[in-house]
PDB file of N, CA, C, O and CB in Angstrom:
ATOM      1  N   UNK A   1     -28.570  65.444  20.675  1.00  0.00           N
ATOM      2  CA  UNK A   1     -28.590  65.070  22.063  1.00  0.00           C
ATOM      3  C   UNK A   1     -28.777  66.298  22.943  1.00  0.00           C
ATOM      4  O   UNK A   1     -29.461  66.245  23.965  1.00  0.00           O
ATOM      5  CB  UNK A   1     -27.314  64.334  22.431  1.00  0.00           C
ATOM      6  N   UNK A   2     -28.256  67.233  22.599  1.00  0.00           N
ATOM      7  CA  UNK A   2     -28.671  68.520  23.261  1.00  0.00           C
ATOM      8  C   UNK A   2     -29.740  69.229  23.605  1.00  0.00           C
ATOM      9  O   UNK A   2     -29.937  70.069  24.482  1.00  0.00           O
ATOM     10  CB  UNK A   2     -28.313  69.198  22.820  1.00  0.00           C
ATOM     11  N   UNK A   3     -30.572  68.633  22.556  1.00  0.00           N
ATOM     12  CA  UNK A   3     -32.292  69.564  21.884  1.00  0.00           C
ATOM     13  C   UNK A   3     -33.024  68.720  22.651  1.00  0.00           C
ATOM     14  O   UNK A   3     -34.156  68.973  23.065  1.00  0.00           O
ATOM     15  CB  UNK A   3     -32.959  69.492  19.844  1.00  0.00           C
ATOM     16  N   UNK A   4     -32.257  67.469  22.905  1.00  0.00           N
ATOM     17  CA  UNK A   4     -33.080  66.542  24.208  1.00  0.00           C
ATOM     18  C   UNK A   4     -33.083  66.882  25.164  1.00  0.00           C
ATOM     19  O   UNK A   4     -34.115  67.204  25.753  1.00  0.00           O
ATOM     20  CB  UNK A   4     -32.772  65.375  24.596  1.00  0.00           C
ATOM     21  N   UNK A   5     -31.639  66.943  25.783  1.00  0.00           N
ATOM     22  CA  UNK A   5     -31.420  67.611  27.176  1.00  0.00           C
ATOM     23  C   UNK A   5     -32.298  68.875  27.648  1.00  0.00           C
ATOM     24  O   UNK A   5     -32.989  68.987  28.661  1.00  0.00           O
ATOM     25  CB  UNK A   5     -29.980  68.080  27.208  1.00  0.00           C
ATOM     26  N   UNK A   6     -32.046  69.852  26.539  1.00  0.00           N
ATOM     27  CA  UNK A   6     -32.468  71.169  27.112  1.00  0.00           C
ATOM     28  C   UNK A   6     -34.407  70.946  27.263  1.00  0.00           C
ATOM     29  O   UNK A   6     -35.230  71.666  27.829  1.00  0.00           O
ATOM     30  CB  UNK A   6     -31.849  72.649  25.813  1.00  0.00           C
ATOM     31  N   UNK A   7     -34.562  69.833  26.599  1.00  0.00           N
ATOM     32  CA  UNK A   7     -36.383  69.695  26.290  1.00  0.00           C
ATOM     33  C   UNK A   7     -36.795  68.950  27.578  1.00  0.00           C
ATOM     34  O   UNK A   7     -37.954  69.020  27.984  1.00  0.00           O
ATOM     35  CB  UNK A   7     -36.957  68.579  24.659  1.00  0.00           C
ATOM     36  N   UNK A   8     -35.669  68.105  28.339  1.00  0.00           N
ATOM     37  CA  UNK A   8     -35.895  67.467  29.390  1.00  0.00           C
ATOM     38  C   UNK A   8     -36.044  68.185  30.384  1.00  0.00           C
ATOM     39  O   UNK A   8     -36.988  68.259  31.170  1.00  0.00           O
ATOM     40  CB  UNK A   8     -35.133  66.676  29.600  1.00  0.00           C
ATOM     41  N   UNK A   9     -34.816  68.877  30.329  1.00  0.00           N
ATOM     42  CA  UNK A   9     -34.715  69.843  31.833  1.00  0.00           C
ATOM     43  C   UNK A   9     -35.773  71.530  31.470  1.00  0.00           C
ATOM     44  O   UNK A   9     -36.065  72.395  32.295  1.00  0.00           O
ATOM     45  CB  UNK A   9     -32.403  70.386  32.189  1.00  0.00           C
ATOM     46  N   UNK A  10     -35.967  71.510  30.642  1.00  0.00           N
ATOM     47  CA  UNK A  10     -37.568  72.289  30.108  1.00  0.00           C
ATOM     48  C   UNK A  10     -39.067  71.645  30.758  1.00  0.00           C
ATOM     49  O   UNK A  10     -40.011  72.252  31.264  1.00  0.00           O
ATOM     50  CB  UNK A  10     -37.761  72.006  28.171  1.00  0.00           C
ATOM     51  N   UNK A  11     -38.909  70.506  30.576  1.00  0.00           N
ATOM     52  CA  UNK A  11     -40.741  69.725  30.872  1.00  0.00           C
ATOM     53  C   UNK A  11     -40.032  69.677  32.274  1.00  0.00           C
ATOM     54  O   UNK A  11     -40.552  70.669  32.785  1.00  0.00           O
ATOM     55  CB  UNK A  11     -41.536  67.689  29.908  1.00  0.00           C
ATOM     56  N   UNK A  12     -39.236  69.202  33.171  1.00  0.00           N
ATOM     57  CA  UNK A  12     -38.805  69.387  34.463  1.00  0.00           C
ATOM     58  C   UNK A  12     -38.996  70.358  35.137  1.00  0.00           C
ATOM     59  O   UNK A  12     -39.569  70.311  36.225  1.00  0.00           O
ATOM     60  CB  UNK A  12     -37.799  69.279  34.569  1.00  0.00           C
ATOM     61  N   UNK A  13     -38.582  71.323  34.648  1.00  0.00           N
ATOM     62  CA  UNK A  13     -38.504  72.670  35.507  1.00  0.00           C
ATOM     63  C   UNK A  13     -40.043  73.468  35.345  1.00  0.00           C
ATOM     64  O   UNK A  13     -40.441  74.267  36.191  1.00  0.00           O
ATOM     65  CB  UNK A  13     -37.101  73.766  34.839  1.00  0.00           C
ATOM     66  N   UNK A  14     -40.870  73.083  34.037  1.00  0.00           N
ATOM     67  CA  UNK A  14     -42.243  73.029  34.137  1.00  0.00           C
ATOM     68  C   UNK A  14     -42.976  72.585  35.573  1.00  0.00           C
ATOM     69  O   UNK A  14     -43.602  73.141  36.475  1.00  0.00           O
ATOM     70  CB  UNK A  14     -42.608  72.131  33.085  1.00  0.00           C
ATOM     71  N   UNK A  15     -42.534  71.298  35.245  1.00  0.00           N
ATOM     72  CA  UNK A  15     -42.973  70.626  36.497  1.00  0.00           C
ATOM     73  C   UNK A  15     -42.602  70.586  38.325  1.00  0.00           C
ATOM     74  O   UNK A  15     -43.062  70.226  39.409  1.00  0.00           O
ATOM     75  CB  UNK A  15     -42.738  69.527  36.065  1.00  0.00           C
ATOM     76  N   UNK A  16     -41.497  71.206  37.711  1.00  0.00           N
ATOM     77  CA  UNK A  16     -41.248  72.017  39.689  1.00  0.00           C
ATOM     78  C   UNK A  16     -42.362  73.025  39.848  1.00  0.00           C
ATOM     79  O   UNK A  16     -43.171  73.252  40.747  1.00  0.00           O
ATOM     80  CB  UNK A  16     -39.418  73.239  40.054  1.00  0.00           C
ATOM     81  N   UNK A  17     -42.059  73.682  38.356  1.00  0.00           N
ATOM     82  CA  UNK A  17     -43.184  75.255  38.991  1.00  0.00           C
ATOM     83  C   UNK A  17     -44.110  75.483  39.406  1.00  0.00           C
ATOM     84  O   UNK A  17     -44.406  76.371  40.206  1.00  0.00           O
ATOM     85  CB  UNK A  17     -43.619  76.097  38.429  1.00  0.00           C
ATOM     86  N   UNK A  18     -44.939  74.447  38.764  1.00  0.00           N
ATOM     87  CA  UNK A  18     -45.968  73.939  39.035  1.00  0.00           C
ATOM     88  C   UNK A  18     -46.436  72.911  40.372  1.00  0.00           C
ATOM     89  O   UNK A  18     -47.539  72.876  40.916  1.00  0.00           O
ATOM     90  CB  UNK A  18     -46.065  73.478  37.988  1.00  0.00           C
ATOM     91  N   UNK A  19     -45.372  72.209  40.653  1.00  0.00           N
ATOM     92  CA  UNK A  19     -45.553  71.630  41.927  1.00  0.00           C
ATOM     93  C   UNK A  19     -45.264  73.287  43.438  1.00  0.00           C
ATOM     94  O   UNK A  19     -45.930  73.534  44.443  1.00  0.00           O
ATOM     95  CB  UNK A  19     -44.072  70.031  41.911  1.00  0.00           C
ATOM     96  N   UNK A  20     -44.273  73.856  42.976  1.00  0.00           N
ATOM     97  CA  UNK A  20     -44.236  75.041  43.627  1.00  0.00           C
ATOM     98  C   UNK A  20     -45.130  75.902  43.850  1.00  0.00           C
ATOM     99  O   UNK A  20     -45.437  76.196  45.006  1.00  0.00           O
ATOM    100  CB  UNK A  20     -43.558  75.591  43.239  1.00  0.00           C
ATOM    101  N   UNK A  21     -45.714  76.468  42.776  1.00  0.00           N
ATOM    102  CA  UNK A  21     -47.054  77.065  42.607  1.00  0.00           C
ATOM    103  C   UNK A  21     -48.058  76.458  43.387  1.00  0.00           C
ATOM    104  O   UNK A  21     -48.770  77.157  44.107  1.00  0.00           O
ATOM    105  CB  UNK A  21     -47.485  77.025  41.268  1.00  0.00           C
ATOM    106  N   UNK A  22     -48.229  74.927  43.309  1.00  0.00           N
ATOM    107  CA  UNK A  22     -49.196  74.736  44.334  1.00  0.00           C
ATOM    108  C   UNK A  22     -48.984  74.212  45.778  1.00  0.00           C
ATOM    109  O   UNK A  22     -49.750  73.622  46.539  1.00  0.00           O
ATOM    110  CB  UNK A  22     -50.013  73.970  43.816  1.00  0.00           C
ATOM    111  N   UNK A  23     -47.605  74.645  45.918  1.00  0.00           N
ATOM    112  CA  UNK A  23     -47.941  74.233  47.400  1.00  0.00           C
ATOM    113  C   UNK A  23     -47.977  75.910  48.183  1.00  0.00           C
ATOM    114  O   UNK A  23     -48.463  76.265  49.257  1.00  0.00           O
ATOM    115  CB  UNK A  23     -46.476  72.969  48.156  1.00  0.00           C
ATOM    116  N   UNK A  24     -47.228  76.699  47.099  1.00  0.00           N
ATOM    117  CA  UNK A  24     -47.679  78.082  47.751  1.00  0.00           C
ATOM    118  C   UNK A  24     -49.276  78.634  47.903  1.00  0.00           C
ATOM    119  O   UNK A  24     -49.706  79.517  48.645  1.00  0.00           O
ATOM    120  CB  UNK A  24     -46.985  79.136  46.896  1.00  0.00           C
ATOM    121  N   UNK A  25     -49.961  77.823  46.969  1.00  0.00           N
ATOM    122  CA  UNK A  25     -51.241  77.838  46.950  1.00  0.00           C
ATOM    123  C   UNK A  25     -52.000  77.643  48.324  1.00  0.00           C
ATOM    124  O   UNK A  25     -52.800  78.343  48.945  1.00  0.00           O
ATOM    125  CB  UNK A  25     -51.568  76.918  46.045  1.00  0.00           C
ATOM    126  N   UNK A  26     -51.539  76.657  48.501  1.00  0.00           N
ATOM    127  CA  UNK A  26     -51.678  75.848  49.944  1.00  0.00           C
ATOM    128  C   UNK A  26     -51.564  76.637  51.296  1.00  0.00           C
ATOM    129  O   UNK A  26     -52.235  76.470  52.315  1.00  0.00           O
ATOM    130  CB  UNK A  26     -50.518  74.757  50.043  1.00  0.00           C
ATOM    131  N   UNK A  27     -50.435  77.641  51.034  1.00  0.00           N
ATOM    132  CA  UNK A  27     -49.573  77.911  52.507  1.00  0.00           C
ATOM    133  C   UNK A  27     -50.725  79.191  52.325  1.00  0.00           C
ATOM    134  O   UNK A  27     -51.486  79.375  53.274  1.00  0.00           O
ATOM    135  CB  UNK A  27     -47.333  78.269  52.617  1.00  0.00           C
ATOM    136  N   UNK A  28     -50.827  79.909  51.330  1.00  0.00           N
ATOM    137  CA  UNK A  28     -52.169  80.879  51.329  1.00  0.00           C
ATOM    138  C   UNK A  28     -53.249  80.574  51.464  1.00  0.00           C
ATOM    139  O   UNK A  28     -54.007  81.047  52.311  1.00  0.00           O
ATOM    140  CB  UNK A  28     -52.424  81.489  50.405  1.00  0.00           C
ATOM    141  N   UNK A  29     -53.503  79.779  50.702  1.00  0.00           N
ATOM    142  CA  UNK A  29     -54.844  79.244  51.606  1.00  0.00           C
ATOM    143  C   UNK A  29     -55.429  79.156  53.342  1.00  0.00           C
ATOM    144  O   UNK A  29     -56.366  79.675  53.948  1.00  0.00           O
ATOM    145  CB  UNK A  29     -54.794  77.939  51.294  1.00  0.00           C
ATOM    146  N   UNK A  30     -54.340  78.231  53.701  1.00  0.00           N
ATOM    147  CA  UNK A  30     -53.815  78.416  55.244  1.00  0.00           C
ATOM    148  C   UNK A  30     -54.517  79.393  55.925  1.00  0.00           C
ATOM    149  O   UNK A  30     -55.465  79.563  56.692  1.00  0.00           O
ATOM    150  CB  UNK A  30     -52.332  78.833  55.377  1.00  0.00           C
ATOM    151  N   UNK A  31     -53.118  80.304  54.947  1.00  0.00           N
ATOM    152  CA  UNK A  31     -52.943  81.746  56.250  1.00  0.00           C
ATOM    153  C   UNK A  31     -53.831  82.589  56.235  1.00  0.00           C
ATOM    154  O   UNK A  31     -54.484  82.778  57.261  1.00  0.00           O
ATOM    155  CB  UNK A  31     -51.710  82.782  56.166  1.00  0.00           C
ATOM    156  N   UNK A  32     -54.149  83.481  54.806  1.00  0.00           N
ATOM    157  CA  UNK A  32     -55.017  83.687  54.318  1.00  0.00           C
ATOM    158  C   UNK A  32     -56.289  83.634  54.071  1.00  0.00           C
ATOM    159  O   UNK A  32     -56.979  84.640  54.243  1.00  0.00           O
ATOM    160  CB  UNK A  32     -54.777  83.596  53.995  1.00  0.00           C
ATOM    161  N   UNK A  33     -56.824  82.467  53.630  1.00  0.00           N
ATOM    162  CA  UNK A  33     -58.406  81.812  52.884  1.00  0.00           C
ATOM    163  C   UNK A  33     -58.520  81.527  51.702  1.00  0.00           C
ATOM    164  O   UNK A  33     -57.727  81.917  50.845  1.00  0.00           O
ATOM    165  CB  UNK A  33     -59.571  82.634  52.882  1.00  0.00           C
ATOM    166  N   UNK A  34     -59.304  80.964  51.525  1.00  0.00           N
ATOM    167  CA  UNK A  34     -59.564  80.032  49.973  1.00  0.00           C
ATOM    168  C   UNK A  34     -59.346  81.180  49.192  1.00  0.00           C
ATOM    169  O   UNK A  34     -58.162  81.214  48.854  1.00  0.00           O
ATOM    170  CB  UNK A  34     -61.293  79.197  49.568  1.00  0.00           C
ATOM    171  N   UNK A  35     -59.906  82.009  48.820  1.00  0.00           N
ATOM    172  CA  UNK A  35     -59.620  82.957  47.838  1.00  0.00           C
ATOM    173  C   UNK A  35     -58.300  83.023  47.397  1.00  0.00           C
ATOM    174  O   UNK A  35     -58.046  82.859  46.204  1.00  0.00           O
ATOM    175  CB  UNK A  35     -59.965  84.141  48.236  1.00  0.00           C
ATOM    176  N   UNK A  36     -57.374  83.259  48.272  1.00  0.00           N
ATOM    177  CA  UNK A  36     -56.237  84.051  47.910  1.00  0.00           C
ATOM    178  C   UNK A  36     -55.427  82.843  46.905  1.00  0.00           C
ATOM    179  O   UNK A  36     -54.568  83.074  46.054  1.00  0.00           O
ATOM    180  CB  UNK A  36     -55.310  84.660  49.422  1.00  0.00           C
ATOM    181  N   UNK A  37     -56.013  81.467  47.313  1.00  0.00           N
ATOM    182  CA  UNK A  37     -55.248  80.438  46.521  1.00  0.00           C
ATOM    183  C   UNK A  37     -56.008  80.310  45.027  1.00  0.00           C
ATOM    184  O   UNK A  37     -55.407  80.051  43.984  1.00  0.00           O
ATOM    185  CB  UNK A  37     -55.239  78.905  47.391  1.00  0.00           C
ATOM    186  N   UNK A  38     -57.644  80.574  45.153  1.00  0.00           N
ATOM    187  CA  UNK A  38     -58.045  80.555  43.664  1.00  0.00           C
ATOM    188  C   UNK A  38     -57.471  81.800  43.377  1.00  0.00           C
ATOM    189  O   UNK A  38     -56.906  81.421  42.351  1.00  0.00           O
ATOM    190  CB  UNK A  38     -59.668  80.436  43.258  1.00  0.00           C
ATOM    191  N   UNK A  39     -57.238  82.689  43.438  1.00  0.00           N
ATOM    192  CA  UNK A  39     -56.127  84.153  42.363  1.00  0.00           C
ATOM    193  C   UNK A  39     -55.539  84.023  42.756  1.00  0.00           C
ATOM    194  O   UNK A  39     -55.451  85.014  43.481  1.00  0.00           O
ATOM    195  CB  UNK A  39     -56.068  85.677  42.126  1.00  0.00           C
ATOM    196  N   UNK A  40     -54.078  82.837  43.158  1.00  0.00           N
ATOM    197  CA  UNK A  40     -53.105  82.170  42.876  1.00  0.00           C
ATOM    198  C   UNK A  40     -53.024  81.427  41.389  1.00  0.00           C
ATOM    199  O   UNK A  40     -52.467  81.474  40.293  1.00  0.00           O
ATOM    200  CB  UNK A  40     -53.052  81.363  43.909  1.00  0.00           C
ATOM    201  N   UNK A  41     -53.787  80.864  42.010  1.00  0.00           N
ATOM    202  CA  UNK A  41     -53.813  79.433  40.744  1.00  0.00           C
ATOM    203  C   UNK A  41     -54.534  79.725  39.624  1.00  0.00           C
ATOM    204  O   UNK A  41     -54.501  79.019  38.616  1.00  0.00           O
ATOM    205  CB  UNK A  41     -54.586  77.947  41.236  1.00  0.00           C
ATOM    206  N   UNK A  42     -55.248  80.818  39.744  1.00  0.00           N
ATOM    207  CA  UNK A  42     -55.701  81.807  38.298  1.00  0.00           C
ATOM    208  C   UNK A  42     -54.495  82.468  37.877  1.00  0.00           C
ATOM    209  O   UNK A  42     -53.872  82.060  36.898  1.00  0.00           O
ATOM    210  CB  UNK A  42     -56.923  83.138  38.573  1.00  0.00           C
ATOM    211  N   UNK A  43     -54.102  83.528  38.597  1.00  0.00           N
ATOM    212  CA  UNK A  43     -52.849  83.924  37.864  1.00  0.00           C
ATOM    213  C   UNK A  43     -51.598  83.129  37.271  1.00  0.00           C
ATOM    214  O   UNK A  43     -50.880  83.587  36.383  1.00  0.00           O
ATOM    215  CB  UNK A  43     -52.337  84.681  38.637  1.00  0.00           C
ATOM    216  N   UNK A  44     -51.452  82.078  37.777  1.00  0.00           N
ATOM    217  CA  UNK A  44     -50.359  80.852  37.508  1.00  0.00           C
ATOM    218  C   UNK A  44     -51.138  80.253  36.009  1.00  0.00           C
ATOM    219  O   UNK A  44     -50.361  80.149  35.059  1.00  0.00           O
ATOM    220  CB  UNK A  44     -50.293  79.403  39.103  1.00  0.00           C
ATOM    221  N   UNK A  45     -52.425  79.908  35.779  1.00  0.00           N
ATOM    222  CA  UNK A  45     -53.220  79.728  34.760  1.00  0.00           C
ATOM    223  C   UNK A  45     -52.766  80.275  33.846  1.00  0.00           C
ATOM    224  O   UNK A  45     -52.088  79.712  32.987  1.00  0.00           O
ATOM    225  CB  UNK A  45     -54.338  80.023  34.882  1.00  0.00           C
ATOM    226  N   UNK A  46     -53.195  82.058  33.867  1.00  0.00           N
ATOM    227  CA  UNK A  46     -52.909  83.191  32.675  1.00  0.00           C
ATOM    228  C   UNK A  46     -51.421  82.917  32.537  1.00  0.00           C
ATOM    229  O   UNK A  46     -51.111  82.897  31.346  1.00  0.00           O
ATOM    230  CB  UNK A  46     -53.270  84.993  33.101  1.00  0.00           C
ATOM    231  N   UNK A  47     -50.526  82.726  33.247  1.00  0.00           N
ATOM    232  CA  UNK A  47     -49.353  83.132  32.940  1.00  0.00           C
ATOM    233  C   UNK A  47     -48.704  81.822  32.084  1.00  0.00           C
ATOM    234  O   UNK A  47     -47.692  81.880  31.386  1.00  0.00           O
ATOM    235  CB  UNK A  47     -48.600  83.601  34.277  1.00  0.00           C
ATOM    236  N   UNK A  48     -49.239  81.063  32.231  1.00  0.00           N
ATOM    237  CA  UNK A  48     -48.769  79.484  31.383  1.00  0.00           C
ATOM    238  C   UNK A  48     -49.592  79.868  30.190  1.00  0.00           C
ATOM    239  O   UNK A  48     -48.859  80.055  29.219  1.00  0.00           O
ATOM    240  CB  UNK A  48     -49.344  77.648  32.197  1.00  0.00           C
ATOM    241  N   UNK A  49     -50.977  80.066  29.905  1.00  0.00           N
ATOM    242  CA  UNK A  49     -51.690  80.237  28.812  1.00  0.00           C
ATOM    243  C   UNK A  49     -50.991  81.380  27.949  1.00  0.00           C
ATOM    244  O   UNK A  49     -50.997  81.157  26.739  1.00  0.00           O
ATOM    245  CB  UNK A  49     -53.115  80.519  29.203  1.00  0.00           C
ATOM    246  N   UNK A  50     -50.480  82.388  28.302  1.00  0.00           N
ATOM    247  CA  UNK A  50     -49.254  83.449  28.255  1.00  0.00           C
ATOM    248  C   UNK A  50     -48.083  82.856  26.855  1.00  0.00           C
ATOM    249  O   UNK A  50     -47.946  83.088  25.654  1.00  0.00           O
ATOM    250  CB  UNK A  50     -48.308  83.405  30.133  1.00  0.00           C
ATOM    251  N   UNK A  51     -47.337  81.873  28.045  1.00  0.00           N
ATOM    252  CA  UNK A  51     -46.269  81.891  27.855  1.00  0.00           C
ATOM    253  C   UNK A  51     -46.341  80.269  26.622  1.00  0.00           C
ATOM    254  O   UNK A  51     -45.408  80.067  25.844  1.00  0.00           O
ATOM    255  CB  UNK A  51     -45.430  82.003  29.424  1.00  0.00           C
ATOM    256  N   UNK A  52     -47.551  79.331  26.683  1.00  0.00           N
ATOM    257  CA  UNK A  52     -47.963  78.511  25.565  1.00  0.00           C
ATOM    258  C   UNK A  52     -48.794  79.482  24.183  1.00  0.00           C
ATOM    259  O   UNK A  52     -49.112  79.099  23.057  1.00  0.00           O
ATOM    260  CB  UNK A  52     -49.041  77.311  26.307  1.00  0.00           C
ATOM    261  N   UNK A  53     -48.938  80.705  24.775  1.00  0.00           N
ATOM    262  CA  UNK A  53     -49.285  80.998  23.099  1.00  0.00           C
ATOM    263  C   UNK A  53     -48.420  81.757  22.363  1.00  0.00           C
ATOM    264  O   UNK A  53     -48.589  81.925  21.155  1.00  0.00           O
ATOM    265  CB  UNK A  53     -50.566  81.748  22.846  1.00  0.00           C
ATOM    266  N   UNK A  54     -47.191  82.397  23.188  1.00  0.00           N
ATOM    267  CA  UNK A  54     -45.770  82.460  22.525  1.00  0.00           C
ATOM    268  C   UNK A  54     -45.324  81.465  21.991  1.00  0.00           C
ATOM    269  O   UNK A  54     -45.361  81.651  20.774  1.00  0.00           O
ATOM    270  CB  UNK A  54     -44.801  82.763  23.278  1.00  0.00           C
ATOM    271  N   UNK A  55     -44.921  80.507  22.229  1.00  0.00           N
ATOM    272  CA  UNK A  55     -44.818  78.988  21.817  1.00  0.00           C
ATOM    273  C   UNK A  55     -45.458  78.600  20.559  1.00  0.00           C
ATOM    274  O   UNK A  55     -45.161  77.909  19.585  1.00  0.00           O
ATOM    275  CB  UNK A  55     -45.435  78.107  22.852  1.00  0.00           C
ATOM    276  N   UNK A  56     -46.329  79.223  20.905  1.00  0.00           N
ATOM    277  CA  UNK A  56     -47.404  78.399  19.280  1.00  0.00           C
ATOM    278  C   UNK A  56     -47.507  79.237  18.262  1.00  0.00           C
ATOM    279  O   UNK A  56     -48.067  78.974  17.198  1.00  0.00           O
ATOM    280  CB  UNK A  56     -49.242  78.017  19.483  1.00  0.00           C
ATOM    281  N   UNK A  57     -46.771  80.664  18.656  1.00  0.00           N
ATOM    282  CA  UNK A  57     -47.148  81.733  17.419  1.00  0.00           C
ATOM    283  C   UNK A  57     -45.725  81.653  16.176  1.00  0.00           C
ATOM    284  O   UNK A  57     -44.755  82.237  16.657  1.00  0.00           O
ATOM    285  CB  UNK A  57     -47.299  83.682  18.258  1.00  0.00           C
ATOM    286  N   UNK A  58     -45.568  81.350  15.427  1.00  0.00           N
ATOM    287  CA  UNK A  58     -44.431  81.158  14.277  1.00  0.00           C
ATOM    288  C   UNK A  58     -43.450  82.760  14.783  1.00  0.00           C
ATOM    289  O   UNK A  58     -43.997  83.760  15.247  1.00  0.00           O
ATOM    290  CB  UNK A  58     -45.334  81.175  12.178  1.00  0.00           C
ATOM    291  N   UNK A  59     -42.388  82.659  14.607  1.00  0.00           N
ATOM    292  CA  UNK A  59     -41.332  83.964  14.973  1.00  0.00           C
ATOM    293  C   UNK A  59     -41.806  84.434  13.738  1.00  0.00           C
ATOM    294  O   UNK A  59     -42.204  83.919  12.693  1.00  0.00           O
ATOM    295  CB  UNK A  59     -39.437  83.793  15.201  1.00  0.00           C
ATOM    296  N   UNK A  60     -41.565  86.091  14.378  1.00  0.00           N
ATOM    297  CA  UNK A  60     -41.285  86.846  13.297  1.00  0.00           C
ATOM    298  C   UNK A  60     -40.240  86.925  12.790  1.00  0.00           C
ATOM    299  O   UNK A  60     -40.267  87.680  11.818  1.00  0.00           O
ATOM    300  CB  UNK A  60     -41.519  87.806  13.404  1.00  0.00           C
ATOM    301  N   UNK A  61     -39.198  86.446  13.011  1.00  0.00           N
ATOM    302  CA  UNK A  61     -37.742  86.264  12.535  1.00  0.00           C
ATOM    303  C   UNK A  61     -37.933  85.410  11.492  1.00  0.00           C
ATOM    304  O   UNK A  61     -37.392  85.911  10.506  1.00  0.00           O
ATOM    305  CB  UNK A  61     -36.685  85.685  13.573  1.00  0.00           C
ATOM    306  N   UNK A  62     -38.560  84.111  11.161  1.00  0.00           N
ATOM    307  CA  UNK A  62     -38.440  83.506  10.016  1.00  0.00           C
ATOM    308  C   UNK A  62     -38.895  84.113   8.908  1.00  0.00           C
ATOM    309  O   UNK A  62     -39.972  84.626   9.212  1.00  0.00           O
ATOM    310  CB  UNK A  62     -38.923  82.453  10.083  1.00  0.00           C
ATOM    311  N   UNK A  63     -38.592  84.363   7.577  1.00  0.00           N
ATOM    312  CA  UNK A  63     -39.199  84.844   6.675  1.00  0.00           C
ATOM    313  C   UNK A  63     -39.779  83.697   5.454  1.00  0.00           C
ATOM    314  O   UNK A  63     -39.354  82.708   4.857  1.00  0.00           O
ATOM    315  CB  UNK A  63     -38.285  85.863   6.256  1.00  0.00           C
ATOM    316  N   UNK A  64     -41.051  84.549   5.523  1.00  0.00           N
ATOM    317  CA  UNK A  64     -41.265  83.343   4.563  1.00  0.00           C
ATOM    318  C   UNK A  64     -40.847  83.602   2.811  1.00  0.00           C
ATOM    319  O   UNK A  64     -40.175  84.527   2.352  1.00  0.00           O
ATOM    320  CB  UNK A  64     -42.989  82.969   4.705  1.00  0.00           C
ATOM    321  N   UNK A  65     -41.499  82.446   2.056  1.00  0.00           N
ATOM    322  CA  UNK A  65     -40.414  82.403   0.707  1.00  0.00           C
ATOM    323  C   UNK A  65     -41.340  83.227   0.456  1.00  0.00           C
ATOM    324  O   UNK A  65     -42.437  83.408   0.983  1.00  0.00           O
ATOM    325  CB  UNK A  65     -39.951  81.046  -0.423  1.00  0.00           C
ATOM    326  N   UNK A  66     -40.778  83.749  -0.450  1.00  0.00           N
ATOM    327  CA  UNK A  66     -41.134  84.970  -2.176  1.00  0.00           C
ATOM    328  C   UNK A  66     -41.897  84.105  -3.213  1.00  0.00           C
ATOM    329  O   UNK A  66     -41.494  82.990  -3.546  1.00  0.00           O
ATOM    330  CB  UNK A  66     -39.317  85.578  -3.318  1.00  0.00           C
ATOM    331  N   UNK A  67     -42.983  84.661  -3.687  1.00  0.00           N
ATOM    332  CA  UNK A  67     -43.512  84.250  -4.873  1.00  0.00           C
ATOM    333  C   UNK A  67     -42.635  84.639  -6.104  1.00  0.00           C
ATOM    334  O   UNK A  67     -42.261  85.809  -6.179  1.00  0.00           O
ATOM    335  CB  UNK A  67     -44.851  84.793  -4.972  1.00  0.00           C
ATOM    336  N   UNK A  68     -42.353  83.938  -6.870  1.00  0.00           N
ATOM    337  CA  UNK A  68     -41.199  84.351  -7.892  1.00  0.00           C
ATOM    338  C   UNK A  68     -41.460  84.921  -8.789  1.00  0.00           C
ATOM    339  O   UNK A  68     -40.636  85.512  -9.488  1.00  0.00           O
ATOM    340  CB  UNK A  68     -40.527  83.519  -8.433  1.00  0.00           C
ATOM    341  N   UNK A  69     -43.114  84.864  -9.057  1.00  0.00           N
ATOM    342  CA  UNK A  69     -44.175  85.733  -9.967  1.00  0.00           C
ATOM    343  C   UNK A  69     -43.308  87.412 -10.145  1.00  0.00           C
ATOM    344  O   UNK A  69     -43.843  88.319 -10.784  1.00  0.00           O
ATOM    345  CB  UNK A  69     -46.048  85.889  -8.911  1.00  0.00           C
TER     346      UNK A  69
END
C-alpha cells in the first residue's frame, strides 16, 4: 500500500510541475516573447528526458549473478 501511495503522489506531483512549468511559460511569453517560452518548455523537455533515462537505466547497485563456471 505504500509503493502505491508514494507512486500516486509521484505521477501527481509530475503533474503539478508540469502544469506549473506551463503556466510560467505563459507569464514569459507575456512579458517577454514567444521565445523565452519555447527555451522554457525546451529546457523543461531536457530535464524530464534527463530525469526518465535515470529511471530506465538498471542501478549500479544491483549486482548481477556469477557464472558458476
Amino acid at each position: 500500500m505504500r509503493k502505491l501511495s508514494r507512486k500516486a503522489l509521484l505521477l501527481c506531483g509530475i503533474y503539478a510541475a508540469v502544469l506549473v512549468a506551463m503556466v510560467i511559460a505563459g507569464f514569459l511569453a507575456a512579458a517577454v516573447g514567444i521565445w523565452a517560452a519555447i527555451l522554457w518548455g525546451i529546457g523543461i523537455f531536457i530535464g524530464l528526458a534527463l530525469v526518465a533515462r535515470g529511471r530506465l537505466r538498471p542501478s549500479a547497485n544491483l549486482q548481477q549473478p556469477r557464472d558458476p563456471r
